[in-house]
N, C-alpha and C positions, 0 to 999 in steps of 0.2 A: 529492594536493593538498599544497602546501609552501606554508609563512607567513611572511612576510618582516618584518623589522621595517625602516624607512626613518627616518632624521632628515631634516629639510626645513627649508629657512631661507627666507622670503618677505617680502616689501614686500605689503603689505594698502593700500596706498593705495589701488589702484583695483579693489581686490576687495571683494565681499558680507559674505566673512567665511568661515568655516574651510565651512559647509556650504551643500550644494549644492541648488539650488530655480531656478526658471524666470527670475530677476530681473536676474542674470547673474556675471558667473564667480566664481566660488568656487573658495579652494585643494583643496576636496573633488573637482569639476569637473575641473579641472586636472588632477588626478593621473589618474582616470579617464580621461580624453582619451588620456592618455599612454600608459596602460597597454592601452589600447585598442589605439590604434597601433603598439604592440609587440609584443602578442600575439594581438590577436583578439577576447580577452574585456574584460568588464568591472566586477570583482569593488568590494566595497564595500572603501572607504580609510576604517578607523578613524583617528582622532587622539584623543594623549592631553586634547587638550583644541578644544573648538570655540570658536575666536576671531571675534568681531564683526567687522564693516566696518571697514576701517582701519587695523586692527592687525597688527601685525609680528612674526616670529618669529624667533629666531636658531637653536633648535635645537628643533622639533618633532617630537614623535616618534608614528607612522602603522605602522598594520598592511595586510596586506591579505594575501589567498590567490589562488594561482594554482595551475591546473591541471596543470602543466607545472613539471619542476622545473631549472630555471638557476641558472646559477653567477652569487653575488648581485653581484657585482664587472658580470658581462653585463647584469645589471635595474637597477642603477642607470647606465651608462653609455649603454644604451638611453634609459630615461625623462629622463636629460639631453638627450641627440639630441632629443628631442619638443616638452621643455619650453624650448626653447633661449629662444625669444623671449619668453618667459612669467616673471611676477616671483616666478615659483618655483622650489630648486634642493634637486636628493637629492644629501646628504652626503656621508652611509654609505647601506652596505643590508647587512643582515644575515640568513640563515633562522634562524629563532625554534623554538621547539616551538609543537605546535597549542594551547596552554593561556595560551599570552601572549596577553594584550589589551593594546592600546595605552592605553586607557580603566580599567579595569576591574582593569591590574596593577601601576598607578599608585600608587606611595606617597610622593611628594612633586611638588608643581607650584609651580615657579620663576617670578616676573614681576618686570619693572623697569618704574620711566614715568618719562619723560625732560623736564623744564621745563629752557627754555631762559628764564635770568633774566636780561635784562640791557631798556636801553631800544630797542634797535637790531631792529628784526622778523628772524627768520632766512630768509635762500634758499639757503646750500649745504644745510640740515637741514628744510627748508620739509617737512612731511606727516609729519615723521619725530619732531616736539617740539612738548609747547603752548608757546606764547610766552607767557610772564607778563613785562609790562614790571614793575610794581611790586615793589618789593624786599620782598623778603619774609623774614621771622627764622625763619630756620632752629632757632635753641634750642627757640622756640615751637613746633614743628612737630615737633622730635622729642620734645618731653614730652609731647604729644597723642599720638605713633604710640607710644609706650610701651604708653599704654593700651589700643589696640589689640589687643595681640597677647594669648594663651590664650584659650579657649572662652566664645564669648558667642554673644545673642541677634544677630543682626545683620541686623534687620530693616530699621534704618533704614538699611541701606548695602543694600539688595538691591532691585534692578528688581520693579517691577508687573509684567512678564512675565518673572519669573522660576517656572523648575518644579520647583527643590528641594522634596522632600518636609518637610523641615525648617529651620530658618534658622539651626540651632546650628551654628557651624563652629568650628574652629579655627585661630589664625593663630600658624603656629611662629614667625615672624620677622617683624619690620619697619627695616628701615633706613634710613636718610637720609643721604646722601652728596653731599657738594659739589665739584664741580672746573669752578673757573675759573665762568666763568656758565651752566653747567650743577648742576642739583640733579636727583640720582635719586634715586628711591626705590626699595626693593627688598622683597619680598613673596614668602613662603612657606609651603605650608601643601598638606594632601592635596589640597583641595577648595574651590574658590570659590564664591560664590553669583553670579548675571547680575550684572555690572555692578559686582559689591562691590569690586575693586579700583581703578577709575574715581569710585565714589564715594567711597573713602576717599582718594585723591589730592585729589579737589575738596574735600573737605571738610578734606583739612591744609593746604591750599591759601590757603584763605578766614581758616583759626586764624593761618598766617603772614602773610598780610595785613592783619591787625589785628580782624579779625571775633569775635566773644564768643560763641565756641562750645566746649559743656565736653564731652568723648566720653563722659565717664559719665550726664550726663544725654540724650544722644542715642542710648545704647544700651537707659536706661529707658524713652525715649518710644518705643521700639518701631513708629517712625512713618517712612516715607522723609523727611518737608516736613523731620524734624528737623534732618537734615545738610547738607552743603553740596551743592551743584551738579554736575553727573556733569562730570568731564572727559572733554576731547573723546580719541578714540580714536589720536590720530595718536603721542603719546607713548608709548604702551601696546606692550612687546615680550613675548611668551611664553620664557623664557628656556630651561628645561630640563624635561625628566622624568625622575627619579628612579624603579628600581625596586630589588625586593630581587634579591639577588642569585642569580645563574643565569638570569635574565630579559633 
């Protein structure tokens, strides 16, 4: 048995979301399929992180085992043959040791979300940015994502279907970045809760809009009504995973 570790870049527009269920295609799906078609079997595709409907990835990084050991150059140049028409594409592909998890040996996960500000609706970037026509202040947005970042409660940025054991997390980083009518934001941190990066977008969102929302009283109310509105997922890219090293 040899474990391969795969980077994977996708367009989630018209996919389910990172895993795989009867409702329809999924990048989990997908690679399956793939791996199907290439060898026969059809081993489980970890990923470092499972991303909702919609969302985007630039550099995902996925495990899986195979029975049969190829040279990783031949496994990913296969599962490209497969995937050709599919909005999913392997990077790299590397053999790992059996002790790497894609999930599990994760010690930092990278996300950006893309608003496109200006009053003109986007169609070269249509699925890909929310469109905020409304100008929005950025100063204000980034003294709210300040507060954001080290170890809080962060219940009120976390989905009702969410199944973290805990809501304490940590956010190493938050940034706010603007070029031209583009505003990104950037987010890092081992571990996210369902939807906590979606809702801290919409809720800096709503602060640079002119909205009267203070993040230290929405991290006391310990409440989801508290914060703002969940942005929609088309903005949302998985950027990197970070491991320590030898992994």
């Amino acid at each position: 048995m040899t474990r391969y570790k795969v980077t994977l870049e996708y367009d989630g527009t018209n996919l389910i979301g990172w895993q795989e269920n009867r409702q329809g295609p999924s990048v989990q799906s997908l690679m399956m399929d793939a791996i199907e078609k290439f060898c026969g079997t059809r081993p489980d595709v970890v990923g470092a992180g499972r991303t909702d409907a919609g969302v985007h990835a630039v550099a995902m990084a996925a495990h899986f085992d195979l029975e049969r050991d190829f040279d990783a150059q031949t496994v990913m140049r296969a599962l490209n043959f497969y995937l050709i028409n599919s909005p999913v594409s392997v990077l790299s592909c590397e053999r790992v040791s059996d002790d790497f998890h894609a999930r599990f040996s994760c010690v930092m996960r990278h996300y950006k979300y893309v608003v496109l500000n200006r009053g003109a609706q986007p169609v070269l970037y249509k699925n890909r940015v929310w469109w905020v026509p409304q100008k929005l202040d950025i100063d204000k947005m980034r003294a709210a994502a300040e507060k954001l970042v080290g170890q809080h409660d962060f219940t009120s940025f976390r989905a009702s279907e969410c199944q973290a054991k805990s809501p304490i997390k940590t956010l190493d980083s938050c940034r706010i970045e603007q070029n031209a009518d583009e505003i990104i934001f950037e987010f890092s941190a081992r571990s996210f809760l369902h939807h906590q990066v979606r809702n801290m977008v919409g809720t800096l969102v709503e602060i640079g809009r002119g909205h009267d929302l203070d993040i230290d009283e929405i991290f006391a109310a310990k409440n989801r009504s508290a914060a703002g509105a969940t942005a929609p997922s088309d903005g949302l890219y998985f950027i990197r995973a970070d491991y320590a090293t030898g992994d």
